[in-house]
N, CA, C and O atoms as a printed pandas DataFrame, in Angstrom:
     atom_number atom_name residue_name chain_id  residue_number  x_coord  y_coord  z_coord
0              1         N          UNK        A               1  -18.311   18.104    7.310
1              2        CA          UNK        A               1  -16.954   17.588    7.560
2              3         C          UNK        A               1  -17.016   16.453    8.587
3              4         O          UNK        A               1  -17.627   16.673    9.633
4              5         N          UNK        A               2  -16.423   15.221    8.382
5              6        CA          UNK        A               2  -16.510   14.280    9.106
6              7         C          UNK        A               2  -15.391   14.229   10.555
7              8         O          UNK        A               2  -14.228   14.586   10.372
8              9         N          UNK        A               3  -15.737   13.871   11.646
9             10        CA          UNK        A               3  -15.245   13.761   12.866
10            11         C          UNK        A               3  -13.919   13.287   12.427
11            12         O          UNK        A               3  -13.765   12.432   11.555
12            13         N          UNK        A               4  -12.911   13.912   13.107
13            14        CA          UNK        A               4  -11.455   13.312   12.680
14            15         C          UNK        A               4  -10.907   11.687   13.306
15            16         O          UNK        A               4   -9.918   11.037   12.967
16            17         N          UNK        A               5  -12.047   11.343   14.401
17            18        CA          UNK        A               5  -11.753   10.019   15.178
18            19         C          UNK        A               5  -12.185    8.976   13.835
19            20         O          UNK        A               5  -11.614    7.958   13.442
20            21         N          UNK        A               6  -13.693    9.813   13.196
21            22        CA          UNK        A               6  -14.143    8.473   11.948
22            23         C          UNK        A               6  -13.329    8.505   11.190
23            24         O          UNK        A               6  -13.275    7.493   10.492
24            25         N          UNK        A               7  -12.288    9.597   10.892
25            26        CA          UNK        A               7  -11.157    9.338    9.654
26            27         C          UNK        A               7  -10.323    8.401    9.509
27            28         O          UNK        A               7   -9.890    7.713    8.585
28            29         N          UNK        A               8  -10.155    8.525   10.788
29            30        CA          UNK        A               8   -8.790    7.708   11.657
30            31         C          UNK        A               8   -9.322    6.318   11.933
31            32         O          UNK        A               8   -8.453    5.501   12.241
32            33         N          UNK        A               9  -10.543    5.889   11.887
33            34        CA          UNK        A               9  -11.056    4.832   12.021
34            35         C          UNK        A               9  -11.331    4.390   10.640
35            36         O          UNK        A               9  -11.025    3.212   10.454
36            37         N          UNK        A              10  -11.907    5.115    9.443
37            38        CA          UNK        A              10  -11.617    4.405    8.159
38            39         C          UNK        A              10  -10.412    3.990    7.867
39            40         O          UNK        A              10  -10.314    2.765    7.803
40            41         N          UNK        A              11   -8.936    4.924    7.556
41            42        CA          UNK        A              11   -7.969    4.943    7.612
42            43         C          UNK        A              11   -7.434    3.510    7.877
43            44         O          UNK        A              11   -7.174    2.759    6.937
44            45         N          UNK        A              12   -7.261    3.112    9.285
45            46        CA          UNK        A              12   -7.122    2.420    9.563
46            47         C          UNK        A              12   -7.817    0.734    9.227
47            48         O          UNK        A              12   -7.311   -0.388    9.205
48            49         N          UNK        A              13   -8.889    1.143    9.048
49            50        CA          UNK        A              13  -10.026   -0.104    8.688
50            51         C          UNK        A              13   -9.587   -0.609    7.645
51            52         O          UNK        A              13   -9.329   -1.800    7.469
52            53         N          UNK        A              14   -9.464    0.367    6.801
53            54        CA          UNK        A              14   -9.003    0.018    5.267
54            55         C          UNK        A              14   -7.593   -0.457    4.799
55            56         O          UNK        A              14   -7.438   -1.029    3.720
56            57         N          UNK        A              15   -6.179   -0.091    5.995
57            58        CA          UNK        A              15   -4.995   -0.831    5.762
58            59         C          UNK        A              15   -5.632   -2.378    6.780
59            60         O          UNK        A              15   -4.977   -3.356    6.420
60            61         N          UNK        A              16   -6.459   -2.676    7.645
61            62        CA          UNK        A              16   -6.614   -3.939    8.350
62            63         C          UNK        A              16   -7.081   -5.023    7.085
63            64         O          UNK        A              16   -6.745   -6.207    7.081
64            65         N          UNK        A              17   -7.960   -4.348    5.968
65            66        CA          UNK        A              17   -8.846   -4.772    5.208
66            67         C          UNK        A              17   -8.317   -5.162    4.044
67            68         O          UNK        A              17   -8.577   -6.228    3.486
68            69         N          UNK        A              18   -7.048   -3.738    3.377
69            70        CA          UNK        A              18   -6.969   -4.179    1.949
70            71         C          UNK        A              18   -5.505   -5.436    2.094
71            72         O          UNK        A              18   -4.553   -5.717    2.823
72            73         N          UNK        A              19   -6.172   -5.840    0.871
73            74        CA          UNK        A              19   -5.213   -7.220    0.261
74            75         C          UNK        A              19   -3.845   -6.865    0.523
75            76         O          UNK        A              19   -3.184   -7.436    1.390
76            77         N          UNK        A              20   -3.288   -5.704   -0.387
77            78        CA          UNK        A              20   -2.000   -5.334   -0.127
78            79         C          UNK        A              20   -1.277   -5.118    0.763
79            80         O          UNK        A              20   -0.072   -5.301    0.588
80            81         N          UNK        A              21   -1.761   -4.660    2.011
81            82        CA          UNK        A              21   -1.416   -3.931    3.562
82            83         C          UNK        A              21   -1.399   -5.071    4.720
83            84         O          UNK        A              21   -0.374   -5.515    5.239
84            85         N          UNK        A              22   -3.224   -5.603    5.136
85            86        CA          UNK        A              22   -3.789   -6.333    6.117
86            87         C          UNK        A              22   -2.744   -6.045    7.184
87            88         O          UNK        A              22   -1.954   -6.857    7.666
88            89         N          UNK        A              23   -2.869   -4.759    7.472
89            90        CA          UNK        A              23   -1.854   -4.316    8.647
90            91         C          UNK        A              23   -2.506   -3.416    9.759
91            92         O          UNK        A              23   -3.074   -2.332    9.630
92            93         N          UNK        A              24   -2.278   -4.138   10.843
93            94        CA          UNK        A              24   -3.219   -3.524   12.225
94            95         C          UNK        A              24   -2.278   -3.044   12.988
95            96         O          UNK        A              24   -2.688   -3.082   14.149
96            97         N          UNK        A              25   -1.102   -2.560   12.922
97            98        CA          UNK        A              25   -0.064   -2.270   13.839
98            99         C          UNK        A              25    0.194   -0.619   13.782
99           100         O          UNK        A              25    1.049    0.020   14.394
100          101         N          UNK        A              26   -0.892   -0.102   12.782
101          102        CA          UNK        A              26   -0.466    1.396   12.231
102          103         C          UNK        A              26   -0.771    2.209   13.575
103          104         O          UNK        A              26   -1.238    1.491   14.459
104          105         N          UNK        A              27   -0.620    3.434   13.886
105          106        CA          UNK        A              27   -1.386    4.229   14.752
106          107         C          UNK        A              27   -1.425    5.513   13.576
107          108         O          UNK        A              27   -0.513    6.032   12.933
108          109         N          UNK        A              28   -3.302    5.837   13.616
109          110        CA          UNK        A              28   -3.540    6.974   12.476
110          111         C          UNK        A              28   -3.638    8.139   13.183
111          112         O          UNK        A              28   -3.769    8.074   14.405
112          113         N          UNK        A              29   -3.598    9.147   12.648
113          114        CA          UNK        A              29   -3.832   10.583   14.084
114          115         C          UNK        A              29   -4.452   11.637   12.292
115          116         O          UNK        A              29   -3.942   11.512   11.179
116          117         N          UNK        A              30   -5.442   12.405   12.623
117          118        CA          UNK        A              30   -5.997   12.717   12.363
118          119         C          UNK        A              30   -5.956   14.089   13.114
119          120         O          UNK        A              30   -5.922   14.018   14.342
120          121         N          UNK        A              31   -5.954   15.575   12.421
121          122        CA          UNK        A              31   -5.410   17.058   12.678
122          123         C          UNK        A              31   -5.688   17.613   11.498
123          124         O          UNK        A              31   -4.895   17.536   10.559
124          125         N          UNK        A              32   -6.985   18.308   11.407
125          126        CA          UNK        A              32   -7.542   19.442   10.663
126          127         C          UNK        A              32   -7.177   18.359    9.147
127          128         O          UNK        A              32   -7.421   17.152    9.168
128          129         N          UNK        A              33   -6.758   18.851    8.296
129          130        CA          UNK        A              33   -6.495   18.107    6.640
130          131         C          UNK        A              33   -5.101   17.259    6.854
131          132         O          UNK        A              33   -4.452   16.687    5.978
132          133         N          UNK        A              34   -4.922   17.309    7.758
133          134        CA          UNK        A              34   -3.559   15.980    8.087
134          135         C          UNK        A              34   -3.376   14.383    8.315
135          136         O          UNK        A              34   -3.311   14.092    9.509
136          137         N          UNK        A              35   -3.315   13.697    7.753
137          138        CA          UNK        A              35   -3.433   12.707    8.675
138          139         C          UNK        A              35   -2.081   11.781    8.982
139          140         O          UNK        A              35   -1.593   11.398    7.919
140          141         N          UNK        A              36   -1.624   11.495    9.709
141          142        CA          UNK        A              36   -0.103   10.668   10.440
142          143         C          UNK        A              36   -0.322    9.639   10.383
143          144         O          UNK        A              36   -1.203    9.106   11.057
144          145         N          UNK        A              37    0.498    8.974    9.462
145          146        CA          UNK        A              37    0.505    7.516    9.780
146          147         C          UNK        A              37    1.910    7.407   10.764
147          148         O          UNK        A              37    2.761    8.291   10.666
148          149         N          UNK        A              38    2.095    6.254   11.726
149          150        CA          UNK        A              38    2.666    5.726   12.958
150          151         C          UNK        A              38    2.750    4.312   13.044
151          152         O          UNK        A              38    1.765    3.578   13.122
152          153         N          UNK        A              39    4.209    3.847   13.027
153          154        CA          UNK        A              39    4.074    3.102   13.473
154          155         C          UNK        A              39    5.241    1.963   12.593
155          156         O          UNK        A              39    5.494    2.478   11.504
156          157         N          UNK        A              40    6.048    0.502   12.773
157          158        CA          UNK        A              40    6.698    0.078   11.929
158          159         C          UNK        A              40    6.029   -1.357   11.325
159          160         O          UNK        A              40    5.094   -2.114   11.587
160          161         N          UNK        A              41    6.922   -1.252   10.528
161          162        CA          UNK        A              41    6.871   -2.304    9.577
162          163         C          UNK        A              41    8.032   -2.972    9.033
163          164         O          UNK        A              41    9.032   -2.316    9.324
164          165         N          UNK        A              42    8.362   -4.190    8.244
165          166        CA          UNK        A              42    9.085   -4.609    7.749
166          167         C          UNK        A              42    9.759   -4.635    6.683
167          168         O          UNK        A              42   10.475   -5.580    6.350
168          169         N          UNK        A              43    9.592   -3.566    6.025
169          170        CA          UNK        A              43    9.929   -3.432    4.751
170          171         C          UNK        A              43    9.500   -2.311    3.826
171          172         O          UNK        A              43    8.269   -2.338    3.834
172          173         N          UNK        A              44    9.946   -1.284    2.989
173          174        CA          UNK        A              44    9.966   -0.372    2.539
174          175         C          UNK        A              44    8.649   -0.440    1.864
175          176         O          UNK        A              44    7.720    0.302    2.184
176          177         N          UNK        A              45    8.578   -1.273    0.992
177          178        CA          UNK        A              45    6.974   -1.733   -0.095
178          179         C          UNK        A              45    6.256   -1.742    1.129
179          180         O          UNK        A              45    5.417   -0.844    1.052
180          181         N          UNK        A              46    6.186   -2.278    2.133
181          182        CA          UNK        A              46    5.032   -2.020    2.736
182          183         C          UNK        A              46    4.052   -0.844    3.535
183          184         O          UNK        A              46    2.877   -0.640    3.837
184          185         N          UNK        A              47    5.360   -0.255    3.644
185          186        CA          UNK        A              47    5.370    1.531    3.998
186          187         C          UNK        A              47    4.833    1.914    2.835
187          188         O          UNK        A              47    3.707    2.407    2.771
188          189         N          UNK        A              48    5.613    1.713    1.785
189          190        CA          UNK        A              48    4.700    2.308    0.598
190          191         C          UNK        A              48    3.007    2.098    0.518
191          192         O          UNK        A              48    2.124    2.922    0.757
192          193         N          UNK        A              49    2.941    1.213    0.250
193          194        CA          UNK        A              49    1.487    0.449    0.461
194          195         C          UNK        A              49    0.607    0.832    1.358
195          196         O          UNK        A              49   -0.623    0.818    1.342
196          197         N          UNK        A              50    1.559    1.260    2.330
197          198        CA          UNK        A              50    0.184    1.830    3.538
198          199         C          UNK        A              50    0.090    3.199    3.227
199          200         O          UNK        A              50   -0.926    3.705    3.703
200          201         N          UNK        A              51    1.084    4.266    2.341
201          202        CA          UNK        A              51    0.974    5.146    2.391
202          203         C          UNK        A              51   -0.344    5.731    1.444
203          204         O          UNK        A              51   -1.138    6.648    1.653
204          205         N          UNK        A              52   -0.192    4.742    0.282
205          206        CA          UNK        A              52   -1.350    4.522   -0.910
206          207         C          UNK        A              52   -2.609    4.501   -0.465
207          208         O          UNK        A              52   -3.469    5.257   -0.917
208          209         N          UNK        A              53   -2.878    3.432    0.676
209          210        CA          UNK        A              53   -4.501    2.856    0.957
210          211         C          UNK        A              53   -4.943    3.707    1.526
211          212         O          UNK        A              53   -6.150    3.951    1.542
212          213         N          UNK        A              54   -3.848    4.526    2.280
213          214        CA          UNK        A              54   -4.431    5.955    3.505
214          215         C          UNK        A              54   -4.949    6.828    2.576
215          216         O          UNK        A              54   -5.914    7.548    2.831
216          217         N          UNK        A              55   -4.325    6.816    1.420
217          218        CA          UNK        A              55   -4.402    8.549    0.528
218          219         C          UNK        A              55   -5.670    8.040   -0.197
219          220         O          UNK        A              55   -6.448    8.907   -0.595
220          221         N          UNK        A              56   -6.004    6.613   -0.440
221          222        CA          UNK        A              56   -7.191    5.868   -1.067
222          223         C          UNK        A              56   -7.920    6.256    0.101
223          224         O          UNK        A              56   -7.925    7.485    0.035
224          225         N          UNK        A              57   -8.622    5.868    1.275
225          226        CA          UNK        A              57   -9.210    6.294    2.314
226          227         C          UNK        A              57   -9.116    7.253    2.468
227          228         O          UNK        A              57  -10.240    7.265    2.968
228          229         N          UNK        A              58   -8.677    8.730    2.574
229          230        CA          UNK        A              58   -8.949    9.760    2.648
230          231         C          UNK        A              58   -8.412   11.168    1.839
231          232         O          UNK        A              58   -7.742   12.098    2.288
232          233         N          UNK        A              59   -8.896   10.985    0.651
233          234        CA          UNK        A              59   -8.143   11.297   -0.430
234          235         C          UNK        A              59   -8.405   13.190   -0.371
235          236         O          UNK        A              59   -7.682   13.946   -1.020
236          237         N          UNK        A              60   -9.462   13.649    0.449
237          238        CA          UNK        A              60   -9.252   14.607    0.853
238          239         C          UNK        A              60   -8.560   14.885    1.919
239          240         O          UNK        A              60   -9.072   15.770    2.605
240          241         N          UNK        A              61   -7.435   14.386    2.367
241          242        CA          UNK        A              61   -6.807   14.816    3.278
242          243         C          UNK        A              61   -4.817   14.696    2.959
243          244         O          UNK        A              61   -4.441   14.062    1.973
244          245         N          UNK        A              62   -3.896   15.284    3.785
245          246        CA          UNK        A              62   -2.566   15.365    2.970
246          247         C          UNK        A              62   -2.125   14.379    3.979
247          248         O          UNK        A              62   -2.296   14.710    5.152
248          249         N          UNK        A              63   -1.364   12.746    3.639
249          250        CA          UNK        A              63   -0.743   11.980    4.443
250          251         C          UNK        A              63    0.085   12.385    4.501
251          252         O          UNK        A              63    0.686   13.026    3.639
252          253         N          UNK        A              64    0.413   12.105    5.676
253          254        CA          UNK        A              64    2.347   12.201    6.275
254          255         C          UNK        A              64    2.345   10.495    6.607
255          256         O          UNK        A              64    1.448    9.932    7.234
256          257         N          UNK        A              65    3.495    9.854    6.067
257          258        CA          UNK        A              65    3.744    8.685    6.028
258          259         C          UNK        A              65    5.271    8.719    6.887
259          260         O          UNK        A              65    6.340    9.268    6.621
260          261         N          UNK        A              66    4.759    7.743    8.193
261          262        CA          UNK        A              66    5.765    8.564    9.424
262          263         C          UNK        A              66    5.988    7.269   10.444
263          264         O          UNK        A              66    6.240    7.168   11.644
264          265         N          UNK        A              67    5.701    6.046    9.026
265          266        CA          UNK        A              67    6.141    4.800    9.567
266          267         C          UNK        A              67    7.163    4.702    9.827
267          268         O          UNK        A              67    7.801    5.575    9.238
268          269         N          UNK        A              68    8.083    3.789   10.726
269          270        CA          UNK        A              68    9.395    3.826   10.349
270          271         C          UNK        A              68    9.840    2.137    9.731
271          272         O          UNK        A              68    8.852    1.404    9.680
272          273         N          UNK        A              69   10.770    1.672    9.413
273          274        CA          UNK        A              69   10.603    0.132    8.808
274          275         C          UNK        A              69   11.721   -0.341    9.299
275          276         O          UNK        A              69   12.693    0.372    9.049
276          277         N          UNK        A              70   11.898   -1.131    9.808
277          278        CA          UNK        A              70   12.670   -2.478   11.323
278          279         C          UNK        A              70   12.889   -3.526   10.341
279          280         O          UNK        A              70   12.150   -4.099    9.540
280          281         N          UNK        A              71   14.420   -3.629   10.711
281          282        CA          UNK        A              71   14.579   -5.059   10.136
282          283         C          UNK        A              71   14.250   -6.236   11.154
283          284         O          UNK        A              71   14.759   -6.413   12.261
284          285         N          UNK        A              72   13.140   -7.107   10.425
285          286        CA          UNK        A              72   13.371   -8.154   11.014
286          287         C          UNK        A              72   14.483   -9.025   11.010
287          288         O          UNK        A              72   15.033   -9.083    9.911
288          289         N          UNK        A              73   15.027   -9.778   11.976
289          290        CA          UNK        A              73   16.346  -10.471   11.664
290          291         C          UNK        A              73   15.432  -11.854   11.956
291          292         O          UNK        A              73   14.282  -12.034   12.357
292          293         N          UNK        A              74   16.534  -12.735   11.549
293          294        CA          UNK        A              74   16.122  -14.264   12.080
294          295         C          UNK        A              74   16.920  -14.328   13.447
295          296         O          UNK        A              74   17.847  -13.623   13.843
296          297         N          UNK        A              75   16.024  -15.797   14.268
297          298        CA          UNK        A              75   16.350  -15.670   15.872
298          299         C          UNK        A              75   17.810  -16.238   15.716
299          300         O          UNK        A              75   18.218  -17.263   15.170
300          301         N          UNK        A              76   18.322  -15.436   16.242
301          302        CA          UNK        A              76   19.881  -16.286   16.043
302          303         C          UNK        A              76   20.257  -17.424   17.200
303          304         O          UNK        A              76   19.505  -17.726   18.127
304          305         N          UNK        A              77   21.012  -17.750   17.061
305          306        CA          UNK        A              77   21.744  -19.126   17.525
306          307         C          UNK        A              77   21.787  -19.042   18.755
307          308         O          UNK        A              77   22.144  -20.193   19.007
308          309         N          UNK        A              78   21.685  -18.494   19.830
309          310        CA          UNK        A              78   21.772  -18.313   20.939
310          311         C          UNK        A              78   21.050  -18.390   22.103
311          312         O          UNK        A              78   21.274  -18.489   23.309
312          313         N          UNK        A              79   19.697  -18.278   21.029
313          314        CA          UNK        A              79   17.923  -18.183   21.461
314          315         C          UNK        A              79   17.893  -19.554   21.789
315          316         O          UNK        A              79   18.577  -20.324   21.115
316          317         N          UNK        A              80   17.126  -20.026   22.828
317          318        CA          UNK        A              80   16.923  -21.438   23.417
318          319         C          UNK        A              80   15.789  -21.233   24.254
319          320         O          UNK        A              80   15.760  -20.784   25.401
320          321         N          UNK        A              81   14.986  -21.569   23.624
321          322        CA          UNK        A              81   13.573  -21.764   24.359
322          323         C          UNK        A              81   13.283  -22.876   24.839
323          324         O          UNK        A              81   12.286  -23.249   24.222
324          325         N          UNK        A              82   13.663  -23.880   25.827
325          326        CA          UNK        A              82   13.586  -25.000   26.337
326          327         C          UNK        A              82   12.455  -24.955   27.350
327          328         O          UNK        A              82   12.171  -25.959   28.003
């Protein structure tokens, strides 16, 4: 059985890596056959997507997909960076 830190380090490697995801903002946690994904994103498909590459990376283990997803807004009118 592999160390739950290397899980959490594939896990992760593999949403930094794949095409679909290239997302480094996750936090993975790793607990006996569990693994937590953490952390937001912008958009529902992309939650999805990370939930996929995790279950691809550790397909013996049960994800909990525990992103949450933030709207980005645009900077509104008020913002003045001078």
């Amino acid at each position: 059985m592999e160390a739950p830190q290397y899980v959490a380090a594939r896990v992760q490697q593999a949403m930094a890596e794949d095409g679909r995801t290239h997302e480094l903002g996750i936090r993975v946690d790793v607990r006996g056959d569990q693994v937590f994904l953490r952390g937001e994103v912008s958009g529902a498909e992309q939650r999805e997507r990370l939930g996929e590459v995790a279950r691809e990376a550790a397909p013996e283990l049960h994800v909990h997909n525990e992103i949450k997803i933030v709207q980005v807004s645009e900077p509104g009118e008020d913002e003045h960076l001078d």
